[in-house]
N, C-alpha and C positions, 0 to 999 in steps of 0.2 A: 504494500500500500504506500503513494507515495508519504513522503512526509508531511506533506501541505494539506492533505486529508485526514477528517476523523478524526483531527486534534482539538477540537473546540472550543474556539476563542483562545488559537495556541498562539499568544505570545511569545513564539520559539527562539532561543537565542543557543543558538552552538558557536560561542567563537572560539574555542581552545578543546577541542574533543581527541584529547590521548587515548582515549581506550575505544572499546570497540572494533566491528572490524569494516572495512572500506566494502563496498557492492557496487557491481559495477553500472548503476542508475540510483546512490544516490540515496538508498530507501530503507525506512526503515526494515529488519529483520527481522521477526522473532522476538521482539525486543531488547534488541540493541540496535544502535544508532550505525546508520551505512551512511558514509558521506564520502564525495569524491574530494579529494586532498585541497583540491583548489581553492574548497570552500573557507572563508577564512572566519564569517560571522554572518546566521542565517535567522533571520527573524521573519512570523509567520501571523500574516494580519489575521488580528481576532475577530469575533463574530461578539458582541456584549451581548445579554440577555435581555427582553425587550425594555427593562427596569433597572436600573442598577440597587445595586444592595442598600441597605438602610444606612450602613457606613458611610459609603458614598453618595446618598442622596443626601445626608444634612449635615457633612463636613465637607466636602475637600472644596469648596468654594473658598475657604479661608485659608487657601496658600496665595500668600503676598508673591503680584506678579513681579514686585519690585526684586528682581534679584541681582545681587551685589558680585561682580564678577570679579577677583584679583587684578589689577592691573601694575605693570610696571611703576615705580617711582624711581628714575633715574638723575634727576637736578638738571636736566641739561649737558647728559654728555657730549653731544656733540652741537656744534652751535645753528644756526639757523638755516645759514648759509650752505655748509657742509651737510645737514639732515636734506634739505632740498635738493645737493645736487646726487647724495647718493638714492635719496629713493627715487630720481629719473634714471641713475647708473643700474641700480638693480631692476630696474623697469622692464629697461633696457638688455642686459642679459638673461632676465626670464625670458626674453622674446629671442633670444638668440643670437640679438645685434651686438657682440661682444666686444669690437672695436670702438662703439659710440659708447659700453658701459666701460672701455679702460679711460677712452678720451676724458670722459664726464668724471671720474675717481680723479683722474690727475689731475683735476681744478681744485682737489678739496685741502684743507689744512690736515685734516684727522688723515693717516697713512692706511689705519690697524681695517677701515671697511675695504680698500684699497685691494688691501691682503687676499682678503675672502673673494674678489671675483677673480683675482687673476688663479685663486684656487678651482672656482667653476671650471674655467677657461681651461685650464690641466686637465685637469679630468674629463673634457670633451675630446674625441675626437679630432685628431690634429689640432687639436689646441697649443702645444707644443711639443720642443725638439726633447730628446732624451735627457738631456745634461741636464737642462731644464727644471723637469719632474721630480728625475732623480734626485735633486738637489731639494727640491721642495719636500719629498720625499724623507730625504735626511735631514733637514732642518725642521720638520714641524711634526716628529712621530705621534703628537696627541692631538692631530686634527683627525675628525672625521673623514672619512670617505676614503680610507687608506688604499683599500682592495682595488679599486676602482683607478686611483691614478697608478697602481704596481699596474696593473691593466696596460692604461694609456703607456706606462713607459716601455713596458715589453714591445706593445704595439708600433714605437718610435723608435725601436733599435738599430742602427741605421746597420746595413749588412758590415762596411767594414769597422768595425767598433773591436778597439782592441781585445782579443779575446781572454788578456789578463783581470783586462775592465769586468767583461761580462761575466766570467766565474767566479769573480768578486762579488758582483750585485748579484749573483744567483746563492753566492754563499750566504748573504746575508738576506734574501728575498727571493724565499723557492719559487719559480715561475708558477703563474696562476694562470692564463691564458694559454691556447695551442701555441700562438704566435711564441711565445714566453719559450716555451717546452722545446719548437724546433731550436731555436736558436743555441738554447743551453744542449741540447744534446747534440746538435751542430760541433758544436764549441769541444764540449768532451772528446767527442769523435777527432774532430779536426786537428786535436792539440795530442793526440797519441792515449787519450784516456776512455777506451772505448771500454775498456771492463767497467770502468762507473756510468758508465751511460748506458750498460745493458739492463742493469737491474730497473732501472728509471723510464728504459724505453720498456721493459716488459710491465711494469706496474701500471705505466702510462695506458698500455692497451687493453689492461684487465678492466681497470677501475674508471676507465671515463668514457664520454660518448661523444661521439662527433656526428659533426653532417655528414653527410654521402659522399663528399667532397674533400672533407677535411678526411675522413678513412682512407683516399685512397692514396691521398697525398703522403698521411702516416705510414701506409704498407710499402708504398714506392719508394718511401728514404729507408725501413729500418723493418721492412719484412724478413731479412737475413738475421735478425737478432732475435724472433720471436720461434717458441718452441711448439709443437701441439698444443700442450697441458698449457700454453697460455690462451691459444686461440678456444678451449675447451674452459678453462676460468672466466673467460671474456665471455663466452655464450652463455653460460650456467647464469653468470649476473646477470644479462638483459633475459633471460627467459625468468626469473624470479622476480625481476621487476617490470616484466610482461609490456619489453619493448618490439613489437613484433618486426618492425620494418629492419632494423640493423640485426635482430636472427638472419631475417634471411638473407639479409648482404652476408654473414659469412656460410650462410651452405656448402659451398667448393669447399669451406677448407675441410669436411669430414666424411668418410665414407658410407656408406647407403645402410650399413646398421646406425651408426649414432645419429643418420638423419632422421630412422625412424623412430629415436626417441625426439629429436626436434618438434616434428611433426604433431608428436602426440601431444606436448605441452601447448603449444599453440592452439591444436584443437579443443581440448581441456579449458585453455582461458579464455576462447574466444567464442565455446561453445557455437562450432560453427555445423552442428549435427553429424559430423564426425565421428564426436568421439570417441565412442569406443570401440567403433573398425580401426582406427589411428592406434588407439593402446594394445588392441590386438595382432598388431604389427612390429609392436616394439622389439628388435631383439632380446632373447631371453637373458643374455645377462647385463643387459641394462633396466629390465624391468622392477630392477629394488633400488634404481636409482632415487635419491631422498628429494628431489624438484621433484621429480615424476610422482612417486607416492605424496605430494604434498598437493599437487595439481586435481590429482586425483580424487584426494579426502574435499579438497575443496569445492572440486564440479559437484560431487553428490552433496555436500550438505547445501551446495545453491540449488540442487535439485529437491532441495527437501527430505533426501535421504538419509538421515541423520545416523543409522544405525550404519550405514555400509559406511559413511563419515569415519564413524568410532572402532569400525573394523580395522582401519589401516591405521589411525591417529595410536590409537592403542599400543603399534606393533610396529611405531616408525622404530628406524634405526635409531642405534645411540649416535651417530654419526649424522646430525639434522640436516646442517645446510646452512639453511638460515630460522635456530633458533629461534627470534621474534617471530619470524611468521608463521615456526608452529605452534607456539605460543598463543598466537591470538585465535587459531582455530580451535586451541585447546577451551581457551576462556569464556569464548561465543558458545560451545557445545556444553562446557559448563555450567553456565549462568542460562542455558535452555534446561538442562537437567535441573537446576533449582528453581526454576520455572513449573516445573512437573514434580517437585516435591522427592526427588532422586538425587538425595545429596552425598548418600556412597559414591554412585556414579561422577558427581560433581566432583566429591574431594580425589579420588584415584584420576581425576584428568588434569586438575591442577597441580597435584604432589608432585608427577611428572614432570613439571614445566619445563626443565631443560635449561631455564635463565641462567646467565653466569651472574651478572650486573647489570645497573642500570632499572628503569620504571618497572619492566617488565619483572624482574626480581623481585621489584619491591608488592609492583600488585599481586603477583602470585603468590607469593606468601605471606602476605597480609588474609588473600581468601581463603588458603587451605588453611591458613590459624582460624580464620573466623566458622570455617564449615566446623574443624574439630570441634571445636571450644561450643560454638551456638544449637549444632545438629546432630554431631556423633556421641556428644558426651566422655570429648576424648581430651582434656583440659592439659596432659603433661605431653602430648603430639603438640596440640595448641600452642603452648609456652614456645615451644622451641622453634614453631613457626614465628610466631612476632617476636621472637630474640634474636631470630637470622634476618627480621626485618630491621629491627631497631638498629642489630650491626650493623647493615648491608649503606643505611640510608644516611645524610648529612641535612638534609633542607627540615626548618623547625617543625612543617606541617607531619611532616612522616615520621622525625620524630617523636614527632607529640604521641603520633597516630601509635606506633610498635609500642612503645611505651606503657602508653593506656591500656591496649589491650594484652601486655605484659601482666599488667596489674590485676586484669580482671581474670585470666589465666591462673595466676597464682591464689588469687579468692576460690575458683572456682575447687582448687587441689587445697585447699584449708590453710593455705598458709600466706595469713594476714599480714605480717611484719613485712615479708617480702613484697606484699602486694600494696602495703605503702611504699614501700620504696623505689616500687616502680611510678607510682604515680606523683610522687615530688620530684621524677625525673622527667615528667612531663609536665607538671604545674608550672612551671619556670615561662613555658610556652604561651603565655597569656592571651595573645592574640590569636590562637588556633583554637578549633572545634576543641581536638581529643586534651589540650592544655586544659583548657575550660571544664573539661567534663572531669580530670584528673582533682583540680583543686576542689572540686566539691566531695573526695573523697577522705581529705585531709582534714584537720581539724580544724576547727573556724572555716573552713569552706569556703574561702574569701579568694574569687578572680582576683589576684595581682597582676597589674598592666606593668609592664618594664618601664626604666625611667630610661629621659634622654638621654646619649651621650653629653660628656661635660665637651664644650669647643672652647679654646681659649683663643685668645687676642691674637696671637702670634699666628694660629692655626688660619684663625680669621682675613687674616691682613696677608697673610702668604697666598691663601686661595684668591683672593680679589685680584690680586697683581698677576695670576696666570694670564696668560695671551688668550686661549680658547673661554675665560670667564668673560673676559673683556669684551671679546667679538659677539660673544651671546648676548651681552648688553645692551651694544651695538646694535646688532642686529634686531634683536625685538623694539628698541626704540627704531628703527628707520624701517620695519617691515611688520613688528607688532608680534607677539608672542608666537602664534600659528604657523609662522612661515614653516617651509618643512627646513630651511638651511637650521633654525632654532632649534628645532625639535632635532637635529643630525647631532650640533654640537651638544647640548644636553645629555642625550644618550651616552655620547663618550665620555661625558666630564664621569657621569655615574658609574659607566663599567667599568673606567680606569681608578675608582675609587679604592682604596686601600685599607685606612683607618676608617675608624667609626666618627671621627671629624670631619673628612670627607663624604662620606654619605651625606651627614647631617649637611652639609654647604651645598653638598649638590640639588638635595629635597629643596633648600629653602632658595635656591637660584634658580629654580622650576617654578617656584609659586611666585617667588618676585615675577618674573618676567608674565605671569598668567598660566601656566600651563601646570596646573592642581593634576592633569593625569600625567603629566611625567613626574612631579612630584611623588605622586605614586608608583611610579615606576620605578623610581630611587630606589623609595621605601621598602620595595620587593626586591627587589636585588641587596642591598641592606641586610634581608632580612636573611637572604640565603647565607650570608654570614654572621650571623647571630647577632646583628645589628640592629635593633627595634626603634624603626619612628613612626612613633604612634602619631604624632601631631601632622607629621608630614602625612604618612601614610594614610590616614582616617580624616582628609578636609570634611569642611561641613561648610551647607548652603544657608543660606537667607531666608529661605521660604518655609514657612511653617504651618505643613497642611495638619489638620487638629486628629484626622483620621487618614492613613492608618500611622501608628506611630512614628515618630520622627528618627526615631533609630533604625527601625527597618526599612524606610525608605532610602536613607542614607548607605543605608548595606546593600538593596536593591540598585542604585545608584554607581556604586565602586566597582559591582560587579557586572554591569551590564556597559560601561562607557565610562570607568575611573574618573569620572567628573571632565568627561571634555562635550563640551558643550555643543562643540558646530560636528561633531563625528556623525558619518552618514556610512553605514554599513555597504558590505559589494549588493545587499538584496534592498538597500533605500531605506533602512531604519534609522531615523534622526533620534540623534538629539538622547540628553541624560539619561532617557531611562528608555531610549532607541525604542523610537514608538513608527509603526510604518504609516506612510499618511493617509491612508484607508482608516485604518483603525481609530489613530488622531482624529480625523474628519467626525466619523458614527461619536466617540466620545464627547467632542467637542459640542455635537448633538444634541445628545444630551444633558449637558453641562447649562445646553443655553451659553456656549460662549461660540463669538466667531472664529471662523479659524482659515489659516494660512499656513500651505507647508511651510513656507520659508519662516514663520514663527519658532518651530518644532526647534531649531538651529539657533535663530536670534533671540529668544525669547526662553531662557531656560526656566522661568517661572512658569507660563504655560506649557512646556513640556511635562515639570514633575507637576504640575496638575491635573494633567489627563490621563500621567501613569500611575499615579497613587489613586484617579479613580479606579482604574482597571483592577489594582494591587487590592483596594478595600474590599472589590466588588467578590474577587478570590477570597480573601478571610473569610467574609459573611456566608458565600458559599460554602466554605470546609467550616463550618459552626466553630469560627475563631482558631484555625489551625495554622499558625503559624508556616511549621515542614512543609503542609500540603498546598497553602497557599504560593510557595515562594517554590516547590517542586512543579505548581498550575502555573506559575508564571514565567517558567524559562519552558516546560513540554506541554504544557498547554492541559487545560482539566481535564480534556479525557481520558491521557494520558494515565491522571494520578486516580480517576476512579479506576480503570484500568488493573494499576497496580493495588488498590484495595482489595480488588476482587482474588487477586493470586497472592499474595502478601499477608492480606487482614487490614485492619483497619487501625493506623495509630495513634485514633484517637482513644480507643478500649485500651481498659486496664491488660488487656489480654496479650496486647503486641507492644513488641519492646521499640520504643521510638530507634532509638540508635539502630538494630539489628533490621527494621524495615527502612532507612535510608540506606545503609550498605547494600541493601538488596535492588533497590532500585536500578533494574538493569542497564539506565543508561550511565553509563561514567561522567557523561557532564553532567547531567541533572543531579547527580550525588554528589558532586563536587562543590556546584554550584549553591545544593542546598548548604551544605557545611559552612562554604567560604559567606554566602549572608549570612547564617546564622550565629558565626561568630564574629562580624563586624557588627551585629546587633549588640550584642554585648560591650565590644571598643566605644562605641557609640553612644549607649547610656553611661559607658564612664565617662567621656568626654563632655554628654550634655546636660553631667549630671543629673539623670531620669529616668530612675525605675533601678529595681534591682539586677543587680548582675548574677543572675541564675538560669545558667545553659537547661537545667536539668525541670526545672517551670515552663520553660520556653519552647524547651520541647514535646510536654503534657499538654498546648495550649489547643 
């Protein structure tokens, strides 16, 4: 069924969907979420019901439209004269004309805006000569857009360039372009060093992809350097990442048995009714090939064969291939078996997982702990699941997560002492779900939010005086916060941040300039290193609708559009709480207010008042249910009766709120609910309102 159907009144929002598995239209499955990769954020106009809820009929009129947006305070960095001629210079080089944007710069007194277009100009396309680049290249390592001018300069290499030169810049700047590549392995070659430039020219042909063009120009210089087993590594990758057109560019290079396993994989993914005259073709001893049986598990279970699925999945090789992706069929097969109340079945496909490292590690045994621990009544299997999670993982949310349920593992096996111990190892975590849910296990039960880092004067006055703080200054006053040059240097100032005084100057060089969602951007990258800004991370709006609470809006807010206010999704959702203008329009309707898409953007007060009505009209519906409310408003409610019906209900004493959001098949919607419902919490600390009780909030 598409996605866009049966969701009712789905406010859908998928922008970050790591789990699940990809279908090749897009759709949902079985219950999980199928989306082609391209998708970046997919929201899905709702349907309201002919009335809205009693919430929203006799409050949300009372969010002030006056809303108070951050903007720059700069004093006048640059003067009148100079702001004028640069924003015709920058005008100017948006449009292309880059000789009238150097001419117009070089009228100016200020040099530091000067800087930045002739940095554009680099990074174009003959914009300039190599020395050039390169030079800019070595002089400014903490600008943006690094990749990009190593590009240009490879691109500029001029043929006779000393070849001392070029294995020096390659020493220090591995090529990253084809262009890059010939020349360095040129150069290796040319210069008597062709044993280092073979492992380089066979890597280069496994692991990348070229045009038609660029392949044969590749095989023409350095087809004498490549082996079978690489031309067989090269095909194995684009057949696993189900590149069909470069398979069949190398056909010639293998003989009429391995083509007929070619064959079979392509028919297999492209289901082109082949298939299994193609797989009955396969020579026999390529038929325990691990692509092949992976191809295989996969057409049947898109066939809805689940069983013949779990025949091979069962009995792959220890030798997988590609791991992750048997992984994900393992997960999908899984979480249908727990779908059907078959959680043997479930826990023997996850145990398996195969993961070394990485997400996939961390989500599979997070579930085979949760299957033990919630369904098998297997709490010391359990334990040892969430303590290879807790090792395995660094980021505070997963922490918090292994932790917790560390703790409730050790409860479950009688031994309490430990199972505090785990959970003051997660209480620390203040701003995450399972932190949250840790501290109410503790004594006084009291969320602790982390305090700021201390930033002293020196640290202060040091970060002002960088070059790339400066140009951000700069910039946002002659272009205004938005520009995307703003948002490039931002970013770097953040990832090149180090100390916990650099986060903090970064967050608050985000909000000076206007941009509350890179500030939040900081604050999560911050926080990947155990760095907490609450203030930065957790901004807060002007507008105070009286229904539904001002903390959950706020969480609803962070998580749908990190407070940027003119954001327009690839599917048209505007605006704070990315509302599509269909839906806006019927609300607006409603409301008795008039309405303009281009408000949704301009107007962030009328945005979060026609999504806090949407958001009350969900509570009223779920009889004040927070979870299911904020689960109806990222999958939409039918979704979450849906999951009632296979789940239970968690509003009854009977279902454990926590264990029916883990179960929620889809991984964003689980995510999603978590990450609101512990910015619900940051949020009443911040606005001062209401008690900080995950474990009420979850009851509601």
């Amino acid at each position: 069924m598409p996605l866009h159907e049966g969701l009712e009144g789905g406010l859908v929002h998928f922008p970050a969907l790591e789990g699940g598995q990809e279908s090749d239209d897009g759709t949902v499955e079985h219950g999980c979420l199928l989306r082609r990769t391209a998708w970046k954020k997919e929201l899905r106009t709702l349907d309201l019901p002919a009335a809205l809820g009693k919430s929203a009929r006799t409050a949300l009129l009372a969010v002030s439209l006056a809303f108070s947006i951050p903007v720059a305070a700069f004093a006048g960095a640059l003067g009148p004269q100079d702001l004028a001629l640069y924003r015709q210079a920058f005008k100017a080089a948006d449009n292309e004309r880059y000789d009238e944007a150097q001419q117009l710069a070089s009228q100016a007194q200020d040099r530091l805006p000067a800087k930045v277009i002739r940095w554009m100009v680099l990074a174009t396309p003959g914009g300039g000569g190599f020395a050039d680049i390169a030079a800019f290249i070595r002089e400014n390592p903490d600008w943006p857009n690094q990749a990009q001018l190593r590009r240009q300069a490879e691109k500029a290499m001029p043929i006779g360039l000393d070849p001392t030169e070029v294995l020096e810049w390659f020493r220090q700047f591995p090529p990253l372009s084809n262009d890059g590549f010939l020349m360095h392995a040129d150069t290796l070659i040319g210069t008597g060093s062709a044993e280092r430039a073979t492992p380089l020219i066979r890597s280069r042909w496994v692991e990348s992809n070229f045009t038609a063009d660029e392949e044969v120009n590749f095989l023409v210089r350095y087809r004498s350097y490549l082996r079978p087993q690489d031309h067989k590594a090269r095909i194995d990758r684009l057949l696993w990442e189900r590149q069909e057109a470069p398979v069949r560019r190398m056909l010639p290079f293998f003989d009429d048995a391995y083509d007929t396993l070619i064959e079979a994989r392509i028919a297999l993914d492209t289901d082109n009714g082949n298939a299994d005259a193609a797989v009955a073709r396969v020579a026999p001893s390529l038929r325990n090939d691990p692509g092949l049986l992976f191809d295989r598990a996969r057409w049947r279970r898109r066939k809805g064969d689940d069983a013949g699925a779990l025949e091979i999945i069962t009995q792959a090789p220890a030798e997988m291939g590609r791991p992750q992706s048997w992984w994900s069929e393992r997960h999908l097969l899984a979480r249908r078996a727990i779908e059907r109340g078959d959680y043997n079945l479930a826990y023997r496909l996850v145990k398996a997982h195969g993961q070394k490292d990485g997400s996939g590690l961390a989500e599979a045994e997070f579930l085979a702990g949760f299957l033990a621990l919630r369904f098998l009544d297997q709490p010391s299997e359990a334990f040892n699941h969430f303590n290879k999670l807790y090792r395995s993982v660094t980021a505070p949310i997963s922490k918090a997560r292994g932790a917790y349920w560390c703790g409730r593992a050790a409860e479950a096996l009688g031994q309490t002492a430990q199972a505090t111990e785990w959970y003051a190892k997660a209480a620390p975590y203040g701003t995450t779900f399972y932190g949250q849910l840790s501290a109410r296990h503790l004594a006084g039960g009291k969320v602790t939010l982390p305090s700021p880092p201390v930033v002293s004067n020196a640290a202060s006055t040091a970060f002002d005086r960088r070059e790339v703080v400066r140009v951000t200054r700069l910039l946002a006053e002659i272009e205004g916060g938005d520009d995307e040059r703003v948002t490039a240097f931002l970013r770097r100032i953040s990832l090149d941040s180090k100390e916990p005084a650099d986060y903090t100057l970064a967050a608050r060089l985000a909000s000076e300039v206007g941009r509350r969602d890179l500030s939040v951007a900081a604050a999560k990258d911050a926080a990947q290193n155990d760095v907490f800004l609450v203030e930065a991370g957790y901004p807060m709006i002007d507008a105070r609708p009286s229904a539904p609470e001002l903390a959950l809006v706020h969480g609803i807010i962070r998580q749908e559009s990190t407070f940027n206010t003119r954001i327009v999704s690839s599917a048209g959702a505007r605006g704070l709480m990315q509302l599509m203008p269909a839906t806006a329009q019927t609300v607006a309707g409603k409301l008795g207010l008039k309405h303009t898409n281009a408000r949704l953007t301009s107007d962030p007060g009328y945005n979060v008042t026609l999504g806090s009505a949407y958001l009350s009209e969900l509570i009223d519906r779920f009889n004040g249910s927070y979870v299911m409310a904020i689960a109806g408003y990222n999958a939409g409610p039918g979704r979450v009766r849906q999951w009632i019906q296979t789940y239970g209900d968690p509003r009854t004493e009977a279902i454990d709120v926590v264990d029916w959001i883990e179960l929620i098949p889809i991984y964003e919607t689980r995510n999603y609910v978590q990450r609101v419902m512990e910015a619900v919490i940051v949020y009443r600390a911040r606005l001062g309102a209401g008690e900080l009780n995950l474990d009420r909030d979850l009851r509601r």
